[in-house]
C-alpha positions in Angstrom: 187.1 10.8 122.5 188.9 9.2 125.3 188.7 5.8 127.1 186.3 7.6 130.0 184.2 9.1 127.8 184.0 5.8 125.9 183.2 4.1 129.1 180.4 6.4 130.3 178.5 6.4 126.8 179.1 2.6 127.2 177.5 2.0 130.9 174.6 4.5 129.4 174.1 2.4 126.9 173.7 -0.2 128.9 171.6 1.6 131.3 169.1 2.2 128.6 169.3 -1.5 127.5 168.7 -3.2 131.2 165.8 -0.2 132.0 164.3 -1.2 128.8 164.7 -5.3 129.2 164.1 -5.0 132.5 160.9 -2.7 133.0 158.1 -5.3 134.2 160.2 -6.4 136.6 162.8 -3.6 138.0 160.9 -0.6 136.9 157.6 0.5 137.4 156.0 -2.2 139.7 158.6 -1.9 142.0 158.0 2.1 142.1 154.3 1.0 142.8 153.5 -0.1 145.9 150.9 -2.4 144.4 147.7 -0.9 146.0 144.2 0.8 145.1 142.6 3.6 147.0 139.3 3.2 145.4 138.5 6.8 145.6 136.1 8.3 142.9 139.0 10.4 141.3 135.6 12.6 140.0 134.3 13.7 143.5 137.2 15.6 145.4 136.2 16.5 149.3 137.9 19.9 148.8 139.2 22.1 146.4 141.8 24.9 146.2 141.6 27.3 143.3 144.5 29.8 143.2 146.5 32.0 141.8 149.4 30.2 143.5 150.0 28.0 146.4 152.9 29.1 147.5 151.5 32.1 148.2 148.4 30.1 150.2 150.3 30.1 153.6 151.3 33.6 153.7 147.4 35.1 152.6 146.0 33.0 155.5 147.6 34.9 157.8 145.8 38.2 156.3 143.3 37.2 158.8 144.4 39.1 162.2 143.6 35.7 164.4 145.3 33.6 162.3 147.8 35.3 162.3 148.0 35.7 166.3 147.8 32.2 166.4 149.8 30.6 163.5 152.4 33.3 163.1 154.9 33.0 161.0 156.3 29.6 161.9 153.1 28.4 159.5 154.8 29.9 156.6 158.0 29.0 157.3 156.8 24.9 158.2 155.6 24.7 154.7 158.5 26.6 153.1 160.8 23.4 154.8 158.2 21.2 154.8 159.7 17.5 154.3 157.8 16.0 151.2 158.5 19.4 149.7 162.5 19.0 150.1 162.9 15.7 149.3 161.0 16.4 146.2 163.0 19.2 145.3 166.0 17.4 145.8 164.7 14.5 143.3 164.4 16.9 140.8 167.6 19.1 141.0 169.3 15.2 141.2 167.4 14.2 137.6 168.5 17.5 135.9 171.6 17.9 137.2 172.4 13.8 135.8 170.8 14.1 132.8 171.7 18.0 131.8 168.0 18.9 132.0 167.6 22.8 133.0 164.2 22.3 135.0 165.0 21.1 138.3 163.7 24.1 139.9 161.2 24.7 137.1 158.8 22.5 138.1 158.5 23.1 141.4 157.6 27.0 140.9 155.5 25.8 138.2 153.2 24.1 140.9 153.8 26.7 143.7 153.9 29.9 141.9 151.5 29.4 138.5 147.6 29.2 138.4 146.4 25.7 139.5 143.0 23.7 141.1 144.2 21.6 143.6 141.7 18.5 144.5 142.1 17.0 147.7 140.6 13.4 149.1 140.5 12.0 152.6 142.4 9.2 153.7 140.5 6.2 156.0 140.9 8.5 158.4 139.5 11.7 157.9 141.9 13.4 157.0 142.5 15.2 153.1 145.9 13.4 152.2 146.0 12.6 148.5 145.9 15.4 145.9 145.8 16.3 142.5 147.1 19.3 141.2 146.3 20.6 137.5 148.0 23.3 135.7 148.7 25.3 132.6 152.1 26.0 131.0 153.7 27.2 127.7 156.7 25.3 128.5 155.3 21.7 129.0 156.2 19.8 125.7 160.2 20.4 126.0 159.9 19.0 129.4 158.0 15.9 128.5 160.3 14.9 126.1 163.1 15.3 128.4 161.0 13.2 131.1 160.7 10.1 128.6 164.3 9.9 127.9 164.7 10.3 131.7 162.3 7.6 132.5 164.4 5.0 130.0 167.3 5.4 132.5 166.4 7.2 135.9 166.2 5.1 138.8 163.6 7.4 140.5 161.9 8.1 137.6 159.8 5.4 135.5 157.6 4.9 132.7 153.6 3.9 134.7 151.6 3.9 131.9 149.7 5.5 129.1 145.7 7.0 128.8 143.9 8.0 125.8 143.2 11.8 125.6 140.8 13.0 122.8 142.3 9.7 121.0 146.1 10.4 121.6 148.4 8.1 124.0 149.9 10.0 127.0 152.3 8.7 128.7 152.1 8.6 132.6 155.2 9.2 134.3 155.7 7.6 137.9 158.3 9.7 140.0 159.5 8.2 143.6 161.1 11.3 145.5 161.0 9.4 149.3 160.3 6.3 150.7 157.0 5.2 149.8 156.3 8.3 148.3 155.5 8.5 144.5 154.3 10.9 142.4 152.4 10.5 139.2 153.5 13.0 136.4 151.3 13.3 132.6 151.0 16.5 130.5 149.5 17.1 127.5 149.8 20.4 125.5 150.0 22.9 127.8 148.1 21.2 130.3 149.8 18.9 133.1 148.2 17.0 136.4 150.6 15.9 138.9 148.7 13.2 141.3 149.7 12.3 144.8 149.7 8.3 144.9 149.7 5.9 142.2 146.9 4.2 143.6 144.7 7.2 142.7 144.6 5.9 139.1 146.3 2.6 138.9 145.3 -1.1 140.4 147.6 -3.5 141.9 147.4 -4.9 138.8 149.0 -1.5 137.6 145.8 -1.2 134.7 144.4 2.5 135.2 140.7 2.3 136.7 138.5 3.5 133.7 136.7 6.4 136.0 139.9 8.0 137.5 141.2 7.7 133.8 138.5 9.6 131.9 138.6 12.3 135.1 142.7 12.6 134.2 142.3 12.6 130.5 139.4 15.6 131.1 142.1 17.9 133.3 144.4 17.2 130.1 141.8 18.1 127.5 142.2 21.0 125.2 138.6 21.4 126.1 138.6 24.1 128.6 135.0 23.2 129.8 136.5 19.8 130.2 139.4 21.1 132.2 136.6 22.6 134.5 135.5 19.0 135.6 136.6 19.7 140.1 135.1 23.1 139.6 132.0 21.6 138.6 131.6 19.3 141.3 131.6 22.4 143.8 129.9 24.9 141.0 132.5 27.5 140.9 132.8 29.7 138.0 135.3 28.7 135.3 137.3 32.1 135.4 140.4 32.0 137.1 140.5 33.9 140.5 142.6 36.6 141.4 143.6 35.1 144.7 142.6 31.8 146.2 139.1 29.5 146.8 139.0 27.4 149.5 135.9 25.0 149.3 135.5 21.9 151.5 132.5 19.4 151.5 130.4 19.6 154.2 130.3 15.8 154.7 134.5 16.2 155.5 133.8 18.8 157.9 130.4 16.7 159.6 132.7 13.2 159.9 130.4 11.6 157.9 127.1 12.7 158.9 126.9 14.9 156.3 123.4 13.3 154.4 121.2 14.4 158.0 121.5 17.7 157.0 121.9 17.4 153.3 120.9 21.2 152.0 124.3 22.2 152.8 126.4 20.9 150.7 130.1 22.6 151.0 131.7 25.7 153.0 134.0 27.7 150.5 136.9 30.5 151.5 137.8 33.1 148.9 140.9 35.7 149.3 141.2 38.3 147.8 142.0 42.0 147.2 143.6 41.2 151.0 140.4 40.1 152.5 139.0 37.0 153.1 135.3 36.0 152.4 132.8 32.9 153.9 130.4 31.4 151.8 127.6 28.6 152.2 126.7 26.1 149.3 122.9 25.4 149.4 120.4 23.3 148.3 116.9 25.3 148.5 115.4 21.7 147.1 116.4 19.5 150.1 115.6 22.3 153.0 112.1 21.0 154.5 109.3 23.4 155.1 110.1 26.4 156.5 113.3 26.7 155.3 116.3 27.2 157.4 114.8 28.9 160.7 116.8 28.7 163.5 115.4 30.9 165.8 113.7 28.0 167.9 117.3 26.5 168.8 119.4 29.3 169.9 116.7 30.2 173.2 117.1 26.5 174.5 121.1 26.9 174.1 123.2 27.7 177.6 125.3 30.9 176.8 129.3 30.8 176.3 129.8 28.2 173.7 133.2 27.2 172.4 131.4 26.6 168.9 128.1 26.1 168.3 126.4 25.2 164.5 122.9 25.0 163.4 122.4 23.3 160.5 119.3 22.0 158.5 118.4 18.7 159.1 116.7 16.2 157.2 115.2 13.7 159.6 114.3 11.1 157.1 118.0 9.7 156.6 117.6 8.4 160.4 115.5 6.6 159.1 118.3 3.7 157.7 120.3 3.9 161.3 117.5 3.5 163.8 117.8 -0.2 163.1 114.6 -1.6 165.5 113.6 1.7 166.8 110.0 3.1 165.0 111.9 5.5 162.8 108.6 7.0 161.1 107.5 8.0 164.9 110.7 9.7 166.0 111.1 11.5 161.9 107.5 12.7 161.8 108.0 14.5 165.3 111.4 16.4 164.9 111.1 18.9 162.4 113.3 21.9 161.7 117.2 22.5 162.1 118.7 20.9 164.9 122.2 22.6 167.0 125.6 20.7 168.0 127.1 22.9 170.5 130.7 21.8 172.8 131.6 23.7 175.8 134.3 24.7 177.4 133.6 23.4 180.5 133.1 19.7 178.7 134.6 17.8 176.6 135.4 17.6 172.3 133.7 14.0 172.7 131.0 15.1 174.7 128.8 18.0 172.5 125.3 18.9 173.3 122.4 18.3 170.2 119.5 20.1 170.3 116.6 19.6 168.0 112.9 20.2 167.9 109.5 18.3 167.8 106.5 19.2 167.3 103.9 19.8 169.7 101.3 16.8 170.8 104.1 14.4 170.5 104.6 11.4 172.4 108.0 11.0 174.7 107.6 6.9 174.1 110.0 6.9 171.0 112.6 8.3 172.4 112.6 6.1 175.2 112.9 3.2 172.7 116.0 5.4 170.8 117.5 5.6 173.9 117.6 2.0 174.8 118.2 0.8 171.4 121.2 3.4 171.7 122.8 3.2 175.1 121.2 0.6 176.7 118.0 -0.5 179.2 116.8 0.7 182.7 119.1 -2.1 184.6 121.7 1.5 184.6 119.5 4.1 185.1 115.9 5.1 185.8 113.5 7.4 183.8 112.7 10.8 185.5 109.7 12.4 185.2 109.4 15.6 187.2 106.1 17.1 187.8 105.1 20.7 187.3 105.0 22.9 183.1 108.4 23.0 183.3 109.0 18.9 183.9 111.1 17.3 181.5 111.4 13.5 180.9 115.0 12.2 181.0 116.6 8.8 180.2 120.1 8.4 182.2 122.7 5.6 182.3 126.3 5.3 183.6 128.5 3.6 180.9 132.2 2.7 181.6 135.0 3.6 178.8 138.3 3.6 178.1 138.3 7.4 179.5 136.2 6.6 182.5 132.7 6.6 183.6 130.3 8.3 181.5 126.6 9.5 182.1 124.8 10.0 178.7 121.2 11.7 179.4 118.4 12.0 176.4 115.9 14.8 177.8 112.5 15.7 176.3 111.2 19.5 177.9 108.1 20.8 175.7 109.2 21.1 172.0 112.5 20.4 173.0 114.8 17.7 172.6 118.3 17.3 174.4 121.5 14.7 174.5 125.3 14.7 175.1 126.9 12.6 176.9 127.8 14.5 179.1 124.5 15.1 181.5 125.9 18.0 183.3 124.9 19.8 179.8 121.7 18.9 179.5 121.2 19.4 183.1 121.9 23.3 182.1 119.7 23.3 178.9 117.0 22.1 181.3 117.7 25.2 183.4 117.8 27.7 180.3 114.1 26.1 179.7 113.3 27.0 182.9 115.0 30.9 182.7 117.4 29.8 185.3 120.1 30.4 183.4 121.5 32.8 180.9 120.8 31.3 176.9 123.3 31.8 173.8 120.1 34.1 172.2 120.0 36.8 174.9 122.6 37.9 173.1 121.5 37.6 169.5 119.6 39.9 167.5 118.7 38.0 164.6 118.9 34.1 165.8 116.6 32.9 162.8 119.6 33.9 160.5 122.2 32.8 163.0 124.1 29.7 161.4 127.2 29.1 164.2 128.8 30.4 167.4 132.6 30.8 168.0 133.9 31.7 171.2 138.0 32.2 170.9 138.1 31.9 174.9 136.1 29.1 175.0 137.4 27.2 172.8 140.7 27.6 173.3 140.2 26.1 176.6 138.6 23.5 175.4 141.6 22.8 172.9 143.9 23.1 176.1 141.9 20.9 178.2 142.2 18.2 174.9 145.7 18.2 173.8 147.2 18.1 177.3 145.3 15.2 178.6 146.4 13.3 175.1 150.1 14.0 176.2 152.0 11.1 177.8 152.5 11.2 181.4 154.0 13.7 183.8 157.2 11.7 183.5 157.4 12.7 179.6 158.6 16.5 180.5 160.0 16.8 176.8 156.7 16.9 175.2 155.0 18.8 178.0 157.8 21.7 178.1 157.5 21.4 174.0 153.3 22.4 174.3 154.2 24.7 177.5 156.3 26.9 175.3 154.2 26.5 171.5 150.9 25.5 172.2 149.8 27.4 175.4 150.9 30.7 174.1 149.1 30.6 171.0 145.7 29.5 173.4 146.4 32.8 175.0 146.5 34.7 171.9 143.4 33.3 170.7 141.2 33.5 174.3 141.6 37.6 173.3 139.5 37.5 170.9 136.1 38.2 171.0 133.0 35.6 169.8 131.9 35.3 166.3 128.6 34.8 164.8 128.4 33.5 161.8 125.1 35.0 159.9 123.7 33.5 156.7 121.9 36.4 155.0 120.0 34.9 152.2 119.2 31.4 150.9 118.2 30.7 147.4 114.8 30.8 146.0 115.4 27.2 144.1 118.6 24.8 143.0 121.7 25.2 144.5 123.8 28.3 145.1 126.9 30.3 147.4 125.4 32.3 149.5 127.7 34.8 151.5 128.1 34.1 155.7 128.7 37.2 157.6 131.0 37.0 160.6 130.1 39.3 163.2 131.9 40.1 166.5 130.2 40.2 169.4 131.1 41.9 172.8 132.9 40.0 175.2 
């Protein structure tokens, strides 16, 4: 053996030694950030079941106006997206320095095998940490390997260890980027790859006992207990033969999910090439009647960019009227109520619709518009004579995006806001059949769930992301959504609308029920 082999065996030696000595202080705790999400690791906002992501991107585009719009630079974004290479290059770095032979492995072991993919939104909204859980042959080789790596790697560390059916399993901590981190365990053949230590660990770096007896589940031998983020969104425990995409309603509502509480999640399923829409429902928490919506789409003006009808439950205002007589307004409104945006308006400015019923008194929503917007001193109360009169409350506010004129209507059953009055203004003249209504061109509006209107909205979407653009004197940016943005708009104002048609609802508990889309003519 010569002198340089000698001296390598010597420096890994010591390697080993320092990582060893030195792991409260160098290893571990500096890969964590030393922070807590505080999410409930057990209730994921969306779900992907699949037969493999990597194959995700292209299926979506199976659907002819996604794939108009998207194209193929979607598939080719997340082929080269960022996280993903720098990842990859983490791993081919580890196996290539420490002789390992799955550098590559585990990447198509994620991308390419079976896997449940939970996602959870970030403060913002938006569904940025994951977990992904998966089943291999091949997984206790490459755990070994991974704690003799994590002795000596400086990318790779040792985080911690939680008890599975009674057996210690080390919890691997793997920083591929800056203030990225990866947390790696597998047990068996099972392995679940998180996307932030914080998902498990404190700043403290002890694992918070919920998020690890959700973790120790996805590693159990159990298969029922491997179900436990398919349970949460009842899906069957059999694998599918493409992909499920199935998001919370309270993610796609912004929080306001608990007013109309019987639907509880939207789910997408691929497969045999075609995609399929389904509702999740809650027959229990639908209120008498059931989910009619044939008193809404009448009162609607025509040529939405999207419109939804959903079933409300008017009690939760109840905690959010604050001084306003919440039983008087709650034991009026009854049914679904409607948000619709228009074309001709603006993504902060939608229309709601709801209705009360008859013999009501227009006093409470006076006091909900005052306790909302604010007092007379801005704008007066209107009250035009004749059957077709309607009582309005009006007031000019000032923003940061300029003067706006929020208007609360009441016209017979019908109840009206947006803050943008020009929309109630044409409501109004729908009530009064002065103007054309989105059900003149429905034939089954008590079924009808939503509205999409490709031309509509894609103005919309123009008028929005162009007016969010810096200045004229930024021509990069502008010439940037000239050329990528505007002809994908084009693509999509070819289409025609869409009605979305719930066909069914269940007789009790909860249950997927199938949403039809249906084209209508332009």
């Amino acid at each position: 053996m010569n002198k340089k082999k000698l001296g390598i065996i010597a420096a890994g030696l010591a390697v080993c030694v320092a990582a060893v000595a030195g792991y409260a202080m160098f290893g571990w705790k500096r890969l964590h950030h030393g922070h807590s999400l505080n999410l409930d690791l057990s209730q994921p906002d969306a779900l992907i079941v699949t037969r493999s992501l990597s194959s995700l991107p292209r299926d979506l585009l199976a659907i002819p106006l996604a794939r108009d719009v998207l194209r193929e630079d979607f598939v080719f974004y997340y082929e080269q997206n960022g996280d993903k290479l720098g990842l990859q290059g983490t791993l081919r770095r580890i196996a290539y320095e420490h002789e390992l032979g799955w550098g590559d492995q585990m990447i198509r072991m994620v991308l390419d095998e079976p896997a449940d993919v939970a996602l959870w939104r970030e403060e913002d909204g938006s569904l940025k940490y994951f977990a992904i859980a998966v089943s291999r042959n091949s997984m206790t080789r490459m755990l070994e390997q991974a704690g003799k790596v994590a002795l000596k790697d400086t990318q790779m560390k040792l985080a911690g260890e939680i008890r599975v059916d009674g057996d210690k399993v080390p919890v691997y901590a793997l920083n591929y980027a800056h203030k990225r981190t990866l947390l790696i365990a597998a047990r068996g053949t099972r392995m679940v790859i998180l996307s932030d230590p914080g998902m498990v660990f404190g700043a403290d770096g002890k694992a918070d006992g919920k998020a690890e007896t959700t973790v120790a589940g996805l590693l159990a031998a159990d298969p029922k207990k491997q179900q436990v983020f398919r349970q949460q969104f009842h899906l069957d425990a059999q694998p599918t033969d493409g992909h499920s995409v199935a998001v919370k309603a309270d993610v796609l509502a912004f929080g306001y999910q608990p007013f109309f509480g019987a639907l509880d999640a939207l789910r997408f399923d691929f497969s045999k090439g075609q995609w399929q829409t389904r509702a999740l429902v809650d027959a229990g928490k639908l209120a008498a009647g059931g989910y009619d919506n044939s008193a809404l789409w009448p009162v609607l003006p025509h040529n939405p960019a999207a419109c939804f009808a959903l079933p409300a439950n008017w009690a939760e205002m109840k905690p959010v009227l604050g001084d306003v007589d919440a039983s008087a307004l709650t034991e009026q409104l009854s049914g679904p109520a409607a948000v619709c945006w228009y074309g001709s308006s603006r993504l902060y400015t939608p229309l709601v619709v709801a209705t009360r019923k008859p013999g009501g008194s227009d006093e409470p929503y006076g006091a909900l518009f005052k306790a909302a917007i604010g007092n007379k001193k801005s704008g007066a109360v209107e009250k035009p004579a004749g059957p077709n009169g309607a009582t309005l409350w009006q007031r000019e506010v000032a923003t940061g995006i300029g003067a706006q004129h929020p208007t609360l209507a009441v016209s017979g059953q019908t109840v009206l806001f947006s803050p943008d009055r020009k929309l109630v203004e044409q409501a109004l003249a729908v009530s009064r059949k002065q103007a054309p209504a989105i059900a003149d061109r429905l034939n089954d509006p008590s079924r009808t769930v939503g509205l999409i209107a490709p031309a509509s909205l894609a103005e919309l979407i123009r008028k929005e992301a162009f007016d969010a653009l810096p200045s004229a004197r930024e021509p990069v940016l502008r010439a940037a959504a000239d050329a990528h943005l505007v002809p994908r708009l084009n693509a999509l104002k070819k289409y025609p609308p869409y009605r979305l048609v719930l066909k069914s609802l269940p007789a009790s508990g909860m249950g997927w029920q199938p949403v039809e889309w249906q084209a209508l003519e332009k």
